[in-house]
C-alpha positions as CSV (number, residue, x, y, z in Angstrom):
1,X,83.1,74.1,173.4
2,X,83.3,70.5,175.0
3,X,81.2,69.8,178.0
4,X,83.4,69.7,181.1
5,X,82.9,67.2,183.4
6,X,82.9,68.5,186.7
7,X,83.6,67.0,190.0
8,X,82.5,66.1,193.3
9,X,84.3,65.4,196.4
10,X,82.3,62.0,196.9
11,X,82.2,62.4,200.8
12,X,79.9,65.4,200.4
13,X,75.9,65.4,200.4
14,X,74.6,66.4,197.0
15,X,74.0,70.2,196.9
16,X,71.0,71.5,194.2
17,X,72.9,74.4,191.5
18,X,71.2,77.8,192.3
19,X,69.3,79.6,189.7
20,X,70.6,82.7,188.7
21,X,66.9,83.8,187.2
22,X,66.0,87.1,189.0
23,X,62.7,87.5,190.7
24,X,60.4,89.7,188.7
25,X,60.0,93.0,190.6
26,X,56.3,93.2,189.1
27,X,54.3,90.5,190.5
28,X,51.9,88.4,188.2
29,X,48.8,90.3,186.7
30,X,45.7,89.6,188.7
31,X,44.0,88.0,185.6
32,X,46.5,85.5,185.3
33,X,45.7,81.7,187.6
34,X,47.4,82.3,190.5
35,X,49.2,78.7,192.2
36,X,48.0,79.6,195.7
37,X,44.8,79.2,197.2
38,X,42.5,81.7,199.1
39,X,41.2,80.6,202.1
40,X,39.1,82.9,203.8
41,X,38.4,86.8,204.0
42,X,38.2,87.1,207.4
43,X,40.8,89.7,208.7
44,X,43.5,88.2,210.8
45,X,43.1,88.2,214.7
46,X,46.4,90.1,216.0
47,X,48.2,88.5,219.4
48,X,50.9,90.6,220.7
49,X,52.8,89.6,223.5
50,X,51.7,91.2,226.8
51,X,54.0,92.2,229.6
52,X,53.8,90.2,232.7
53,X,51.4,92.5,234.4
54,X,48.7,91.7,231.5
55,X,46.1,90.0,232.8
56,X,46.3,86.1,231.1
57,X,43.0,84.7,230.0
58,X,41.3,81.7,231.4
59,X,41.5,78.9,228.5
60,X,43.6,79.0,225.4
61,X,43.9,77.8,221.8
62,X,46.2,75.6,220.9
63,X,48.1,76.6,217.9
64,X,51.7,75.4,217.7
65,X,52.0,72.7,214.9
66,X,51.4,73.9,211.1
67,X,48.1,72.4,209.6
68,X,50.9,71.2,206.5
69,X,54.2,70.7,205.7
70,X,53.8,71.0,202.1
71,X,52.1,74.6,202.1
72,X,52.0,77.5,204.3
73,X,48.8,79.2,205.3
74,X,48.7,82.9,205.8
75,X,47.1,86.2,205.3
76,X,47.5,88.5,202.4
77,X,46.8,92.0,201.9
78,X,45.7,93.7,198.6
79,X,46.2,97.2,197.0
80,X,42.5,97.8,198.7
81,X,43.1,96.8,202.5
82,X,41.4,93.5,201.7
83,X,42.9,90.8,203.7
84,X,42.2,87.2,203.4
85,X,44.0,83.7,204.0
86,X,46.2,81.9,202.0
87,X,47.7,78.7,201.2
88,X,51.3,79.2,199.5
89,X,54.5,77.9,199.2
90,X,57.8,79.4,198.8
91,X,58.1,79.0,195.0
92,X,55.2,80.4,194.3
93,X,55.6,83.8,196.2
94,X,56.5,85.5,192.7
95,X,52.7,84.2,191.6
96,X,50.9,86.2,193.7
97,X,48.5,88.2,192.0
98,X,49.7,92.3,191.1
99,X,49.7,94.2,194.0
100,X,49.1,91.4,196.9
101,X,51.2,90.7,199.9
102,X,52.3,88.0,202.3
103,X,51.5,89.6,205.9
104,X,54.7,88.9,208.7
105,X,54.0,89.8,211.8
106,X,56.6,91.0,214.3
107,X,57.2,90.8,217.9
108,X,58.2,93.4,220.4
109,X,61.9,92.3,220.0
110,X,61.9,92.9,216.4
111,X,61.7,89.6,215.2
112,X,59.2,87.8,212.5
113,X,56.8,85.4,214.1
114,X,53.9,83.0,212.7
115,X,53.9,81.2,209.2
116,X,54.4,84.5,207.1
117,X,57.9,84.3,209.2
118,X,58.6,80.9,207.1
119,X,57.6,81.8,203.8
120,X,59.8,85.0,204.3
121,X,62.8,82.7,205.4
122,X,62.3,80.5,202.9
123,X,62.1,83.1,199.5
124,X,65.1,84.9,201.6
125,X,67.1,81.7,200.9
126,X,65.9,81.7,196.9
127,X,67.3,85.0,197.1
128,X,70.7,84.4,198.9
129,X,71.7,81.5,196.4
130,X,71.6,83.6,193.1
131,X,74.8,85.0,192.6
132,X,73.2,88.0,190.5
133,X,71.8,89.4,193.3
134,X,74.2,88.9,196.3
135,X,77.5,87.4,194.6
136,X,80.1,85.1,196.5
137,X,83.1,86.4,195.6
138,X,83.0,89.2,198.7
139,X,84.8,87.9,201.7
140,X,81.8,88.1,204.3
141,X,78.4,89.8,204.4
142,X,79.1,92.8,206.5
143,X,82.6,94.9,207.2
144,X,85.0,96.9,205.2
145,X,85.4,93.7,202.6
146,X,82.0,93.0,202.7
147,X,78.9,93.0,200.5
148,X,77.9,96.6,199.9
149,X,74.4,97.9,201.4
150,X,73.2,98.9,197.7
151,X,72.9,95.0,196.7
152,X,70.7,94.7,200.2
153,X,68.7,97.5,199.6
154,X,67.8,97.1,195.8
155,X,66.6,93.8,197.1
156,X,64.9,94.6,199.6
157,X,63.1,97.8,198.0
158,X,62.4,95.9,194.5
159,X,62.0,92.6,195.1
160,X,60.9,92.1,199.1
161,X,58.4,94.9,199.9
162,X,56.7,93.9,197.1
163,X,55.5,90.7,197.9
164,X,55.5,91.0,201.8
165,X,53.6,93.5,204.1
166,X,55.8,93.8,207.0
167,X,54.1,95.0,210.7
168,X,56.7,96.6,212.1
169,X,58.7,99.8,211.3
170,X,60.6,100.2,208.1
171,X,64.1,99.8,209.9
172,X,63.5,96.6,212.0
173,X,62.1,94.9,208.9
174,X,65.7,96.0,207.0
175,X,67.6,94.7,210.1
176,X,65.6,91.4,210.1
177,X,65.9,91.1,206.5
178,X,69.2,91.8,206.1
179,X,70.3,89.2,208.9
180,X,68.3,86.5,207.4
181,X,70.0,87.1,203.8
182,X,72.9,87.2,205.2
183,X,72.7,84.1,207.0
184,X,71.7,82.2,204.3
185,X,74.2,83.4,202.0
186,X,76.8,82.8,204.5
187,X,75.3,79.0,204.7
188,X,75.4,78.9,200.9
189,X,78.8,79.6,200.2
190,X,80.2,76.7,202.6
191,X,77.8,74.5,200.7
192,X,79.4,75.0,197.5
193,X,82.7,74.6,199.1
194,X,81.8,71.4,201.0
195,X,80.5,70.1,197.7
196,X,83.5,71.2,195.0
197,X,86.8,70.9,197.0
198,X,88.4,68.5,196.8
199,X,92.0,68.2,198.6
200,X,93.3,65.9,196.0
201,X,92.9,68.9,193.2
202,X,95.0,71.7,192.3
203,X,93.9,75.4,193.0
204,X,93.7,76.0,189.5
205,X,91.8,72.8,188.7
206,X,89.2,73.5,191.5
207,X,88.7,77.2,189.4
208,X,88.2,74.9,186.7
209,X,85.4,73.5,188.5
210,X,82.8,75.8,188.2
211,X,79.5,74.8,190.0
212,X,76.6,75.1,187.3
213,X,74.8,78.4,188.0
214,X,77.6,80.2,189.1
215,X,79.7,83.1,187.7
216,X,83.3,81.7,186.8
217,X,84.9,85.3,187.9
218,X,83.1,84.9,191.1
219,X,83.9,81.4,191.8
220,X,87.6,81.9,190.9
221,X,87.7,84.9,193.7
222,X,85.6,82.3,195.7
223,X,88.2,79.9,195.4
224,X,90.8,81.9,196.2
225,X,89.7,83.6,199.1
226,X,89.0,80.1,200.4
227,X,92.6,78.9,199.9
228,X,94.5,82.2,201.6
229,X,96.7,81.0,204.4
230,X,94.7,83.3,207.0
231,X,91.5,81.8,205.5
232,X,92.2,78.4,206.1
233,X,93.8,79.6,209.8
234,X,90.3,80.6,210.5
235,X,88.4,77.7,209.8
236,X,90.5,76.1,211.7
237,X,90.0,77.8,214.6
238,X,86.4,77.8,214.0
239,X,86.5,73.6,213.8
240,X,88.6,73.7,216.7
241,X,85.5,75.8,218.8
242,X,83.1,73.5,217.3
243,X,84.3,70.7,218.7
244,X,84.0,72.5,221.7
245,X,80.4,72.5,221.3
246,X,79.1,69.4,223.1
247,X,75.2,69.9,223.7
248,X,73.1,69.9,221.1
249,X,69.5,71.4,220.7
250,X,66.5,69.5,219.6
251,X,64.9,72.7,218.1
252,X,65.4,72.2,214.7
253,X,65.2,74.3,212.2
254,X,62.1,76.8,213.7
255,X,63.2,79.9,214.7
256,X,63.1,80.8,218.5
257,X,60.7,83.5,217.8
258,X,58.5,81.8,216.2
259,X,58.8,78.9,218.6
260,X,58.4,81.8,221.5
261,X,55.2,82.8,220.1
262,X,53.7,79.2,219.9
263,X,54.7,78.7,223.4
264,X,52.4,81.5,224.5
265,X,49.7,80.6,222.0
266,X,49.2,77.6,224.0
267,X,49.6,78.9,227.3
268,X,49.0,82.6,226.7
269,X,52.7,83.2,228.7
270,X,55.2,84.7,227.9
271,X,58.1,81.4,228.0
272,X,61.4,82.7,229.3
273,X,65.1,81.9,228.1
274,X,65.2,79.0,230.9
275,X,61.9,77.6,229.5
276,X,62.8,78.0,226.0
277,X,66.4,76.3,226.8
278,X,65.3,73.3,228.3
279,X,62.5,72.8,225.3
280,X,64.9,72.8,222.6
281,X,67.5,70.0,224.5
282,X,64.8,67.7,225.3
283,X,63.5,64.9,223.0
284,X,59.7,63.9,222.2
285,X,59.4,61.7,224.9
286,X,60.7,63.7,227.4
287,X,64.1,62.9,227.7
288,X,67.1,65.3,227.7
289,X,69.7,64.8,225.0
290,X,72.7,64.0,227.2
291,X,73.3,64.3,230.5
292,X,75.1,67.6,230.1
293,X,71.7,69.2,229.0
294,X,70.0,67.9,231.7
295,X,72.5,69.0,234.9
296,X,72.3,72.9,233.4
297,X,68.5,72.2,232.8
298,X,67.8,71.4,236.3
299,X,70.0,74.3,237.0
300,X,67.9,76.5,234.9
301,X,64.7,74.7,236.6
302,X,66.0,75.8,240.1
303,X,66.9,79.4,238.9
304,X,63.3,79.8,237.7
305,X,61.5,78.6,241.1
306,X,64.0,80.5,242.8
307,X,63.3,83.4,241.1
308,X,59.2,83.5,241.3
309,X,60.7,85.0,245.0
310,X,59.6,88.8,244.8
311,X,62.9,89.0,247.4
312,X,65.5,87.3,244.8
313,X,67.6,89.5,242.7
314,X,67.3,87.2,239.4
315,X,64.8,87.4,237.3
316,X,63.4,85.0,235.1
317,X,65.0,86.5,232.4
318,X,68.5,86.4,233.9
319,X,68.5,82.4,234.8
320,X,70.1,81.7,231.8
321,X,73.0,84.0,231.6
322,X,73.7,82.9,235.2
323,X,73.7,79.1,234.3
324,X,75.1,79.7,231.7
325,X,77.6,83.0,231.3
326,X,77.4,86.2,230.1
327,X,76.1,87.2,226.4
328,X,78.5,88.0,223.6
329,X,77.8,91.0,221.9
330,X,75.2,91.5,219.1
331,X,73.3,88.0,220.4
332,X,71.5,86.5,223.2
333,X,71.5,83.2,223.3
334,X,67.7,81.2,223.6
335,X,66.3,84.2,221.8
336,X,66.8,84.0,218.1
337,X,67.9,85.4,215.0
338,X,68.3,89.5,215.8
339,X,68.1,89.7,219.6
340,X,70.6,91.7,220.8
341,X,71.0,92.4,224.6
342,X,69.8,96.0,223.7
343,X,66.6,95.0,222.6
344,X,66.3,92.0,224.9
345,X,67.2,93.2,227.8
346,X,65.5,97.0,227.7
347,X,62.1,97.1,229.9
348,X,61.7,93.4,229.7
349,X,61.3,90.5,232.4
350,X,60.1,87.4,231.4
């Protein structure tokens, strides 16, 4: 067959064509030369959170900023209980030697914290991309025309537990899982779209365009769904609320959990939603954004104070959704991937 030449639109950023080469389920033999690099044997040092009645010690460590960008370092866990430190980086997860495991830690909300939480994210995303595993051609991620919970659970049974050691319950693990994936393969799918429409092309030439790594069948239902009438109503709509959205965050890509967590490394407190608000809208030197970040911040600020009062009715916790609104179901905002207001609300005050 000739090659076909495939295009681009040219207004898009360049997107990198998934690999469809499914993780081995059996990770590498332990007398093969594993790509990461041991650290130390000392066990790891566990830091829950404590409730605000725990009593805070004097000094602290400060432990916020990753010792590399290029690497992550965590702990491991063998088939015999020994744990040790790690150096690894997200390709080289399926390296690790038979029977050894990437430790994530959890916090009392459910949600991954410390490095282990990155390497996690980031092999989630290897996984969301390869159309073997989770294809594109289903509608959304969850619902009645969504991806069935057998393609999530052979995943996470065959190809996840055996190459992390989650410390949490089997079910909150799933949940986190299973939100991260889906995520990521929501995020994928709008890349391949961003990069191979083009409005100046036919439906059927777009099908012609098939992205290299991708099933034909699947990107032909792809681009079908895509070009429905009620599809293109909603991303509409969804534009439309976008533009809506006028403040932006400073937090990056880190999650709020694990940005949560470093926040009470340093200061061995629990940060609230107000604190964590008004770190992720302010720059490095201080400043705030725009000015529209800084009028609900110092709204936030005088929430806070206010509520240090053991006579006010607001709690810390509560500032936010005061400033700010009530929470839509299923999230909270300032909180991160998987809090809900059932499991961020219950028994807590920050």
């Amino acid at each position: 067959m000739p090659k076909v030449k495939r295009f681009r639109n040219p207004q898009k950023s360049s997107l990198q064509p998934p690999t469809n080469s499914l993780p081995s389920t059996n990770p590498a033999p332990t007398n093969e030369t594993s790509s990461h690099t041991s650290m130390s044997t000392t066990p790891p040092i566990d830091s829950p959170l404590p409730n605000e009645n725990s009593q805070q010690p004097e000094t602290s460590t400060k432990h916020a900023r990753r010792e590399s960008s290029s690497y992550w370092i965590v702990h491991a866990i063998d088939l015999e209980g020994v744990i040790k430190k790690i150096k690894v980086k997200v390709r080289e997860v399926n390296n690790l030697p038979r029977g050894e495991r990437i430790i994530v830690d959890f916090d009392e909300l459910g949600m991954a914290i410390g490095e282990g939480q990155g390497v996690l994210a980031g092999y989630c995303g290897t996984l969301a991309i390869d159309c073997n595993l989770f294809p594109i051609n289903f509608e959304r991620w969850s619902g009645k025309t969504g991806m069935p919970d057998t393609y999530f659970l052979e995943c996470f049974k065959e190809i996840l537990q055996p190459r992390f050691c989650f410390k949490t319950d089997e079910a909150s693990a799933q949940r986190y899982c299973k939100l991260t994936l889906g995520r990521k393969w929501a995020a994928h799918r709008q890349n391949l779209w961003n990069e191979f429409y083009d409005p100046t092309k036919s439906k059927n030439e777009i099908i012609s365009n098939v992205p290299n790594g991708i099933d034909r069948t699947q990107w032909a239902h792809f681009v079908t769904y895509r070009l429905k009438p009620e599809t293109l109503e909603i991303c509409k709509k969804n534009r439309e609320n976008r533009k809506k959205q006028v403040i932006p965050h400073t937090g990056g890509s880190k999650p709020m959990s694990r940005r949560r967590h470093e926040m009470f490394l340093e200061t061995r407190q629990l940060p609230s939603r107000g604190k964590l608000y008004i770190d992720t809208h302010k720059r490095k030197d201080g400043s705030f954004v725009n000015d529209a970040a800084k009028a609900i911040s110092e709204q936030i600020e005088v929430g806070l104070t206010q509520s240090t009062n053991d006579e006010s009715e607001v709690s810390p916790n509560d500032v936010v959704g005061k400033v700010l609104g009530p929470e839509h179901s299923g999230r909270v905002r300032c909180m991160g991937l998987g809090a809900a207001p059932t499991n961020s609300f219950r028994n807590t005050r920050f």
